[in-house]
Residue, then its C-alpha position, 0 to 999 in steps of 0.5 A: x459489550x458492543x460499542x453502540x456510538x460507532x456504527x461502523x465498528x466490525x468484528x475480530x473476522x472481518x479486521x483478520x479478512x484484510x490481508x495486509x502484509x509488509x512489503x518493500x518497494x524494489x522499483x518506482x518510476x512514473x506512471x505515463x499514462x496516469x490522468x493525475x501523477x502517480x508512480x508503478x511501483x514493484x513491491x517485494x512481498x516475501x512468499x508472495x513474490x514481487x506485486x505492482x502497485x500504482x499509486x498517488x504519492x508523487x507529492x511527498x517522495x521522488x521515485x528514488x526515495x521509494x526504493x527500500x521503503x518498507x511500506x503496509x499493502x492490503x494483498x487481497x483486493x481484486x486486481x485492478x486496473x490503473x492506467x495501463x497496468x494491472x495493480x495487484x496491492x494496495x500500498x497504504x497510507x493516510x493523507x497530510x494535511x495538504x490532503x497529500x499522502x504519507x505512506x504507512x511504512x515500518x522504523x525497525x526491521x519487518x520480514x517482507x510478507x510478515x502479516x499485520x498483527 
């Protein structure tokens, strides 16, 4: 039976065609030429190797907070360019009530690479 009261409900393929994989972030620093702050992160993500991240989360965590976080990444977008380096995951998380972002990260022990289930 299909939920008529969403209109943007997606079927089964469409949530397995995100890549979204566990990741942990092996360096953060600032990211200089950011219009708005932002660090580059490095993110170890298994057999997929180690991908660069930027992203806007200098509100809630200094880089040295970052380091050892085991965060979710969606690992198949285009890269793209962000400031002066080539960002080649997305690190997720939701926004606070500040409209400042909290990572999406993982409590218990998750392989790097492991894939949302």
């Amino acid at each position: 039976m299909t939920d008529t009261t969403n209109t943007n409900t997606i079927e089964w393929d469409d949530f397995l065609r995100v890549e979204m994989r566990v990741g942990t972030i092996i360096s953060a620093e600032i990211n200089k030429k950011a219009k708005k702050p932002a660090y580059v992160m490095e993110v170890s993500l298994g057999e997929l190797g180690t991908k660069r991240s930027s992203a806007q989360i200098t509100v809630n965590y200094t880089p040295e907070e970052l380091i050892g976080r085991r965060v979710l990444c969606v690992c198949n977008f285009p890269i793209k360019r962000i400031a002066g380096i080539k960002s080649e995951v997305l690190i997720t998380g939701a926004a606070d009530e500040n409209g400042a972002i909290v990572l999406a990260e993982f409590n218990l022990p998750v392989p790097d690479g492991a894939r949302l289930a």
